[in-house]
C-alpha positions in Angstrom: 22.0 -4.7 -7.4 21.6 -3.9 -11.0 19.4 -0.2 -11.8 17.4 -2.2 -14.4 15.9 -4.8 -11.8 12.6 -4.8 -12.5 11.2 -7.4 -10.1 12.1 -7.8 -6.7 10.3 -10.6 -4.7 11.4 -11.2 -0.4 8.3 -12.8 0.2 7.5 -15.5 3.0 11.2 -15.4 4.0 13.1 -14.7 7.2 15.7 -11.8 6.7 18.0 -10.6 8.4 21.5 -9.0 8.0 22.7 -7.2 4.7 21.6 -3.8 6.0 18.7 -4.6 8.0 19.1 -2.4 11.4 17.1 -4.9 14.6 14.9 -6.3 11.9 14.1 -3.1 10.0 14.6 -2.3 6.2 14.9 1.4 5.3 12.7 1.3 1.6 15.1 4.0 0.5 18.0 1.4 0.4 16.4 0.5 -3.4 15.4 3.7 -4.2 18.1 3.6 -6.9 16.3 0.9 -8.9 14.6 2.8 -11.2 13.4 0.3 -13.7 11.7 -1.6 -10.6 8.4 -2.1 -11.5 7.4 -4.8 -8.5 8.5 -5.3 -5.1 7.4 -7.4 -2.6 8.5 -7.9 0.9 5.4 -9.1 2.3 5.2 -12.0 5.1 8.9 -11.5 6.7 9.7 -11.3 9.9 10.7 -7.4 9.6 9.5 -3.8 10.2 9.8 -1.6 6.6 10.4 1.7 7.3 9.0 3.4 4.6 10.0 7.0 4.8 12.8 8.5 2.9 15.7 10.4 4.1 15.7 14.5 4.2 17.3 14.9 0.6 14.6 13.1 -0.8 10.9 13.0 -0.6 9.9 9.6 -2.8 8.7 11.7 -5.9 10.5 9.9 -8.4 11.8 6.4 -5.8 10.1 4.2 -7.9 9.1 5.5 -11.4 7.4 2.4 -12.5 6.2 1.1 -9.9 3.1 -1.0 -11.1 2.7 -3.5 -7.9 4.0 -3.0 -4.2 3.5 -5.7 -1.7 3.8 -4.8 1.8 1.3 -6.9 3.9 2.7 -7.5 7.2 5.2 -5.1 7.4 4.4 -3.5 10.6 3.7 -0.6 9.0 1.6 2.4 11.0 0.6 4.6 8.2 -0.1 4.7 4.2 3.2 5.2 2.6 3.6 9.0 1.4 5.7 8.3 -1.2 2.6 6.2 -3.0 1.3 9.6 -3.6 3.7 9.9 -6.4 3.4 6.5 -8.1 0.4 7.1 -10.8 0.9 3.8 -12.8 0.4 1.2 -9.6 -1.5 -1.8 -10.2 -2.0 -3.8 -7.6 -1.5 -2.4 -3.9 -1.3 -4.6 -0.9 -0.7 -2.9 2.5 -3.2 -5.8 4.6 -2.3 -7.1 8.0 -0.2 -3.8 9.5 -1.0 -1.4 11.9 -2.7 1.4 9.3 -4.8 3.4 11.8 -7.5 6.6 10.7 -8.7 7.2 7.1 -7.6 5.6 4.1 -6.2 8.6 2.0 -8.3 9.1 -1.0 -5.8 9.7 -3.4 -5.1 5.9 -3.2 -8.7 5.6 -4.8 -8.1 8.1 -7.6 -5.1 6.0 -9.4 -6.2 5.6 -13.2 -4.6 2.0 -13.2 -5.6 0.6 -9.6 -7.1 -2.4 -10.0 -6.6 -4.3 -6.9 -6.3 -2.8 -3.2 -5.8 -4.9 -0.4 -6.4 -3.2 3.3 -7.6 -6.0 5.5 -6.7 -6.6 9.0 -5.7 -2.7 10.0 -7.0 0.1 11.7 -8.9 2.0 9.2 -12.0 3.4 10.2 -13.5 5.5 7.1 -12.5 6.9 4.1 -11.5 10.7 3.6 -13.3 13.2 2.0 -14.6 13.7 -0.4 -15.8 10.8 -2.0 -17.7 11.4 -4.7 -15.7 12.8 -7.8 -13.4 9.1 -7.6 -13.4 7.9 -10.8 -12.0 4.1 -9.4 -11.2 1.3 -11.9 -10.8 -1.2 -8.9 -11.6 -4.6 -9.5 -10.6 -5.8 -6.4 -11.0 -3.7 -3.1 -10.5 -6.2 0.1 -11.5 -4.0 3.4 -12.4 -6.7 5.4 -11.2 -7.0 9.5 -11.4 -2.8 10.0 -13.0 -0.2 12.2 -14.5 0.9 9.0 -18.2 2.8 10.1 -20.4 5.5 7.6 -21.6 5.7 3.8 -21.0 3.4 1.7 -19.0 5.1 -1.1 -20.9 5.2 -4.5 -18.0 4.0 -6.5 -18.2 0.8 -4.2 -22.0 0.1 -4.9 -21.6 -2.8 -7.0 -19.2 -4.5 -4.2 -20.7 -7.7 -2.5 -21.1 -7.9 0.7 -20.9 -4.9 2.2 -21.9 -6.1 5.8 -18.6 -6.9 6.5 -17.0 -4.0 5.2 -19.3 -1.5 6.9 -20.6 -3.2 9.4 -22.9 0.1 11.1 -24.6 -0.3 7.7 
C-alpha cells in the first residue's frame, strides 16, 4: 500500500485472507500509512485487534487521523491509541462489546464532532465532567447501561430518556 493513502474504506464487506489471523486484523498492519486520514472497517465479519506491538505504543500510528470507523468490530475496550489522535472528527466505535466508563479524554478532542457509542456496555462517564469543553454535534449513546448525571455539556441533547434512563 502506498504511505500517502489517505482514505481507506473495508466497509460492509466479508474479509478474509491477506493477513487476517481466524478472522482478526492486527490495526498495527497500517500503522505505516501516515498520511491516512480515514479508515473504516466497520460491518465485516472480523475481530480488529486494536493494540500495538511492544516497540510501539500508537503515539504517532495515525497522525492525521480525522475519522475512524470501527462499529462492529468486536471490540472490548476504547482503543488506547485514540488518546494520541487530537485532530479526529468523527468517531464511530457502536455495536461492540465496550464495557465500563467511556474515557473522558474522548470528550475533550477540540475537533470531535460526531461520537457514536450505541449498542455497548457503557455504563457512565468518567470523572470529572465538568471542565469538557465538547464541540460535539452528534453524540449517539443510545442501547447502554448508561445510569447518573446528566453531563452539563450534554444539556442541550434531546431526549435524554433514552440515554439515561435512571433520569
Amino acid at each position: 500500500m502506498s504511505k500517502e493513502l489517505r482514505y481507506l474504506s473495508l466497509l460492509h464487506n466479508n474479509l478474509t485472507g491477506c493477513g487476517l489471523n481466524n478472522g482478526t486484523m492486527r490495526l498495527d498492519m497500517i500503522q505505516r500509512l501516515q498520511s491516512l486520514n480515514t479508515l473504516g472497517l466497520s460491518y465485516n465479519n472480523l475481530s480488529v485487534d486494536i493494540t500495538f506491538n511492544e516497540n510501539h505504543d500508537g503515539l504517532s500510528s495515525f497522525p492525521k487521523m480525522k475519522y475512524l470507523l470501527l462499529a462492529s468490530c468486536k471490540l472490548m475496550e476504547f482503543p488506547k491509541f485514540l488518546r494520541n489522535q487530537p485532530h479526529l472528527n468523527g468517531l464511530d466505535l457502536s455495536n461492540n462489546y465496550i464495557h465500563g466508563a467511556i474515557p473522558n479524554w474522548i470528550l475533550r478532542f477540540n475537533y470531535l464532532v460526531y461520537l457514536n457509542l450505541s449498542n455497548n456496555f457503557i455504563t457512565d462517564l468518567e470523572r470529572p465532567f465538568d471542565d469538557l469543553n465538547s464541540n460535539l454535534y452528534s453524540l449517539d449513546l443510545h442501547s447502554n447501561k448508561l445510569v447518573g448525571k446528566i453531563p452539563t455539556f450534554m444539556k442541550y441533547a434531546v431526549h435524554l430518556d433514552s440515554i439515561f434512563p435512571s433520569v
